[in-house]
C-alpha positions in Angstrom: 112.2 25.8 68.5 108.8 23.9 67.5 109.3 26.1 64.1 112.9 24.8 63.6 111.9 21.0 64.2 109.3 21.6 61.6 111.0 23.1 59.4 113.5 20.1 59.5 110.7 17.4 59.6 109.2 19.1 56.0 112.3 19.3 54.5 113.0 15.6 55.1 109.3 14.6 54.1 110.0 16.5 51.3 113.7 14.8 50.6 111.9 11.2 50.3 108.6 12.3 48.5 110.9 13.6 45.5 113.4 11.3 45.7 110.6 8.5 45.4 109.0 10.2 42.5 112.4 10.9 40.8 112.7 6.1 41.3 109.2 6.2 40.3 109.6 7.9 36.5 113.5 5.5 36.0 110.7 2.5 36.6 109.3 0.5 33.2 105.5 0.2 32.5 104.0 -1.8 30.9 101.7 0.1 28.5 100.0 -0.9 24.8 102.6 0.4 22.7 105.2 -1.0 25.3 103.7 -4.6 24.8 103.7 -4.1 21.3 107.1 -3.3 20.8 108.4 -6.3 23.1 106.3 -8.4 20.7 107.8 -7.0 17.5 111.1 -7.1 19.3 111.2 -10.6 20.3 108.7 -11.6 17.2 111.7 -10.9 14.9 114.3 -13.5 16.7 111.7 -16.1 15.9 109.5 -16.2 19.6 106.1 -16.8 19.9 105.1 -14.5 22.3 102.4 -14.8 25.2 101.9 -13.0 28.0 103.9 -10.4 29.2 104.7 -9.0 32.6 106.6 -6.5 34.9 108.7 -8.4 37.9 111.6 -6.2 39.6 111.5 -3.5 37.7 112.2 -5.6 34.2 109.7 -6.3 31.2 109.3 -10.2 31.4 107.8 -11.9 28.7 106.6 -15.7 28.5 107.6 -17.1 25.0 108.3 -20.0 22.8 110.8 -21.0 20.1 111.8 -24.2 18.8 109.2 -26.3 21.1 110.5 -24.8 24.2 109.0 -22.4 26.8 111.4 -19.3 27.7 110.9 -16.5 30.2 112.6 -13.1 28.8 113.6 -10.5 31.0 114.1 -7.0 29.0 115.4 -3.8 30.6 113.7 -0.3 29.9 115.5 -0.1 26.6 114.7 -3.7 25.2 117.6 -5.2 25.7 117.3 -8.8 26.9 119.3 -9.2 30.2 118.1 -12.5 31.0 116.5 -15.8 29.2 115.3 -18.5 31.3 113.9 -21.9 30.3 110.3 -22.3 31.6 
């Protein structure tokens, strides 16, 4: 019986762990070449680019354009999902 509850208790420990890894490699990071490319990217619609940032699991970048402050939210493909005014 101790065998059996085990047995179960691994297998669930087991279920999670992966699960979590398998969440953990969909995340962003924020790398070099990840920076570089959000600066290229945003660069060529005319921001000014500053620091840049992950928050809930989205690339956010501080920028400017025209005089005005912006914070860019980018999924994992670079697509901007949301632009705030800072």
């Amino acid at each position: 019986m101790k065998s059996l509850i085990s047995a179960a208790l691994l297998s669930a420990t087991l279920a999670t762990t992966l699960s979590g890894a398998a969440f953990a490699s969909d995340s962003v990071a924020l790398t070099d070449e990840m920076k570089t490319k959000i600066t290229e990217t945003l660069t060529a619609q005319g921001y000014e680019v500053g620091k840049i940032k992950i928050e809930d699991g989205l690339y956010e970048a501080y920028a400017k354009k025209d005089g005005m402050k912006y914070e860019i939210f980018l999924d994992g493909d670079l697509n901007v999902v949301k632009t705030e005014e800072d």
